[in-house]
N, C-alpha and C positions, 0 to 999 in steps of 0.2 A: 504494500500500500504506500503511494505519495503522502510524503508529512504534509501538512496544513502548515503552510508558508502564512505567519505572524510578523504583522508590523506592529510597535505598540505607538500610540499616539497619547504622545504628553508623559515624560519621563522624570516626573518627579517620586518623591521618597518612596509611594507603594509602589510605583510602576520598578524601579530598584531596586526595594530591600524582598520583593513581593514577586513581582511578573516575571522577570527575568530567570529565577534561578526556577521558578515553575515551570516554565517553557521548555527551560532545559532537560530539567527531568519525567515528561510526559512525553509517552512514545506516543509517534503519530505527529508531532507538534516540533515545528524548530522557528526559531526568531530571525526572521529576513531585514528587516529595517525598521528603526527610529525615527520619528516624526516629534520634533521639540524644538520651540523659540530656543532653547536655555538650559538643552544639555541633550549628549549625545552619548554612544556607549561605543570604546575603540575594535574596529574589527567590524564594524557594521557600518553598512550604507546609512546615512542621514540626512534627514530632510526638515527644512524648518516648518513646515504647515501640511496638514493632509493634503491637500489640495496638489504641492508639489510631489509629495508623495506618489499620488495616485498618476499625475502625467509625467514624472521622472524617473519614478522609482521602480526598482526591480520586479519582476514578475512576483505577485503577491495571492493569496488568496481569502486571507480576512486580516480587519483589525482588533486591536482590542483597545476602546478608548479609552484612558488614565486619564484625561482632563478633568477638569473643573465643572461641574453640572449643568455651566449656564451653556457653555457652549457645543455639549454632547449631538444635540438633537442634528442639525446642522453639520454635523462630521457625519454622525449614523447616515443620514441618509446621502450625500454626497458617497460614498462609502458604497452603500446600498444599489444607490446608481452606477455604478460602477461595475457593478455585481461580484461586489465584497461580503463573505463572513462576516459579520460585525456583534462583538462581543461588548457590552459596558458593563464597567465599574459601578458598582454603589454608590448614588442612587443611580438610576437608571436616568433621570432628568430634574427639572428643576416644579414639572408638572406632568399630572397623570393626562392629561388630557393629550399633550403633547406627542408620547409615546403609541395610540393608535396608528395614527398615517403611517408610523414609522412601521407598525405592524403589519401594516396593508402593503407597502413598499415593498417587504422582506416576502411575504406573501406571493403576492405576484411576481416576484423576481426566482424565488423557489430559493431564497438564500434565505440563511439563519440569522437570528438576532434575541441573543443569548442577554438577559437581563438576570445578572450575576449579584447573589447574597452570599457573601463568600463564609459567613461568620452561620451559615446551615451546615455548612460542610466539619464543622468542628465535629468533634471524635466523640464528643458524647451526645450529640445532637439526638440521633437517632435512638440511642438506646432511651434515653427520658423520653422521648415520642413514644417509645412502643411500651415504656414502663407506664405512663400516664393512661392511655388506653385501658387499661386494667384495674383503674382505679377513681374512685368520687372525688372531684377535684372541689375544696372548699374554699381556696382564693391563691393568688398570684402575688407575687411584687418582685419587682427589677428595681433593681442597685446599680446603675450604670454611670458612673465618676470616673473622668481623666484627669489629666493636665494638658488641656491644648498646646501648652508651648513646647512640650513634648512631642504631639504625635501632628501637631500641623503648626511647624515652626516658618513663620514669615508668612503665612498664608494667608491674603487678606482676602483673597476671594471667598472663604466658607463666613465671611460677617456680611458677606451683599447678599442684594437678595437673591435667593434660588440657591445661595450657599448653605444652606440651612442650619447653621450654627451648631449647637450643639447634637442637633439630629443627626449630623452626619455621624455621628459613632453610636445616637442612640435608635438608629432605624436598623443598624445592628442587631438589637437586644429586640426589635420587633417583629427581625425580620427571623429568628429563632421564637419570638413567642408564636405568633400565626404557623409555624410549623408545626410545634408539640403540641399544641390542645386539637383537642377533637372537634371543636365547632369556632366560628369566628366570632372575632371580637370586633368591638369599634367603641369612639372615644367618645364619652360622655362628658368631659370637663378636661380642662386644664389649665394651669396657670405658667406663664412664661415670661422669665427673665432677659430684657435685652439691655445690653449695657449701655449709656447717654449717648452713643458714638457708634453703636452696630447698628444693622438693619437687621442681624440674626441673632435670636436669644442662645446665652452664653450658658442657661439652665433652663430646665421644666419637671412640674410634674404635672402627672395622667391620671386620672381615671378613665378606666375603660370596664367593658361588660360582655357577656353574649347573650345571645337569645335568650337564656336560663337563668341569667341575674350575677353570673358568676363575679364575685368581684377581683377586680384588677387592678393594681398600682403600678408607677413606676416613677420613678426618679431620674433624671440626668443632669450632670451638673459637670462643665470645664471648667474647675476651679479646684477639682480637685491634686494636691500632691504629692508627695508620699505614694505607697502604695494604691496599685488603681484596683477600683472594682469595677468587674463587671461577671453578676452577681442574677440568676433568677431562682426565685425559692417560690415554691408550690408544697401548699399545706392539703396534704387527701387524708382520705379516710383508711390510710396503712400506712402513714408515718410524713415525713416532709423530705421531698427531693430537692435538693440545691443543686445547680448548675455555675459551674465558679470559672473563672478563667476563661469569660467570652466561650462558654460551652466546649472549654479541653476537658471539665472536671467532673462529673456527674457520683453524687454522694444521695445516700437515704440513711435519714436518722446520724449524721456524720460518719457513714459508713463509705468508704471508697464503693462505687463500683464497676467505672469506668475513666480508666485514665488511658491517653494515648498522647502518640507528638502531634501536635498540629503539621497537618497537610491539607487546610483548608484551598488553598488555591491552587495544589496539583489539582484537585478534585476538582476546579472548576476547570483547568481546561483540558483533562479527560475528558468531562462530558462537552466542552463546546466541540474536542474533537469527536467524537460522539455525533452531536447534532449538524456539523458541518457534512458529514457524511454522509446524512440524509436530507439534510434542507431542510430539518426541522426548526421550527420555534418556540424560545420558552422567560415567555416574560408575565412573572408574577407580580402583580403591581399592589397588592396587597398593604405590603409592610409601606410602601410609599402613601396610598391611600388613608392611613392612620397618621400618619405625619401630616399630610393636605388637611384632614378632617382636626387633628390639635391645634394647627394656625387659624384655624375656622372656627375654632370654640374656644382658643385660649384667652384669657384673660393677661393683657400685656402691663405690665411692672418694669420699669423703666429702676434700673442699680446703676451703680459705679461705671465708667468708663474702663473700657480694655486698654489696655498698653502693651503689646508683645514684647 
């Protein structure tokens, strides 16, 4: 079988610390060319814009965008057009509404367009999904605390809008919760922190529910330092599962019962190699949808100014 020739587009720290050594170790999958204003990787063709990419660059057969969310949509389909593979980053966009055409595009072209939650792919994700099934689930709560200056250093683009501030790490923690419960949820309240100088809130918390009343909490907050959490504990009726470590850690009653290494994003582009194979599509817009629906119902609180 021909590898799936990957250009990554927009090469900052995940597309780095993240894509690159994934690429490398997914059979089926090798990395053809770099598309970046503002960095490039030696040994590989480079290009400053998708656009010169796609009329300059080597014979390619998908991307995978790393950029910034405002300007996703607009590379997917140029991309699309081309009749490119095209794989994004977390989020998918900056709105759900934006992502059908892009659906229909990929559709009709018979190419894939891979809407990637890479924090599903954690090692204990699935085992809490199939331990939850088995059990009366009496409420939820997410603990999800970083330090932004940590994991998006200089990045001014996640405080504009469509950056979505602190969601960008906390659509993470959503986008594992909408996998493990057995029915969906949606947000009934929220309140949200944006600092006198953002346009994106720096903290939130959630209320959310499903059909059956289940209750749900969550927390997010980039303010955190020291130690990060990211943290979801589900209280049933045979003990309480904690999921620790952005879903590496899965415990009942503080009992280990799944630990593994993270290979979240081999896993994701196994399967886009997977879906490129067939032309298949796979865009869940779910965990995006509850982010859309908390800036729709959140209650904004204006704190301290950001200073990076």
């Amino acid at each position: 079988m021909t590898a799936l020739r990957i250009a990554i587009v927009g090469f900052g720290k995940i597309a780095r610390d993240q894509h690159v050594g994934a690429i490398a170790a997914t059979p089926g999958a090798v990395l053809a060319a770099v598309a970046s204003r503002n960095a490039s990787l030696p040994g590989l063709p480079h290009f400053a814009t998708i656009e010169e990419l796609l009329e300059k660059g080597p014979e390619i057969d998908a991307v995978s965008l790393c950029t910034p969310p405002q300007v996703r949509r607009a590379q997917a389909a140029a991309a699309l057009a081309a009749g490119k593979h095209v794989m994004l980053e977390k989020p998918p966009g900056i709105g759900v509404a934006e992502l059908d055409p892009l659906v229909a595009i990929a559709t009709d072209a018979k190419r894939t367009l891979f809407a990637t939650w890479h924090s599903r792919h954690a090692p204990a994700v699935e085992p809490a999904r199939e331990w939850l099934t088995t059990r009366r689930i009496k409420s939820v709560h997410i603990i999800w605390k970083e330090d932004v200056r940590v994991w998006h250093p200089g990045q001014t683009w996640i405080w504009e809008p469509g950056g979505l501030g602190v969601f960008d790490p906390g659509i993470n923690a959503l986008s594992i919760l909408t996998r493990i419960l057995p029915k969906p949820v949606f947000v009934t309240a929220a309140d949200l922190a944006f600092p006198a100088n953002c346009q994106s809130p720096i903290a939130a918390s959630l209320t959310l529910t499903d059909i059956d009343g289940l209750p749900v909490t969550a927390e997010f907050d980039f303010r955190q330092t020291g130690p990060q959490s990211w943290d979801i504990v589900a209280e049933t009726d045979q003990g309480r599962m904690t999921l620790s470590r952005g879903g590496r850690i899965m415990k009942v009653d503080g009992q280990v019962v799944a630990d593994a290494p993270d290979e979240e994003y081999r896993e994701l582009y196994r399967r886009f190699v997977e879906l490129a194979a067939s032309g298949e599509r796979d865009v869940d817009l779910a965990p995006l949808r509850l982010v859309a629906d908390a800036f729709l119902l959140g209650k904004r609180n204006i704190v301290e100014p950001f200073v990076d």
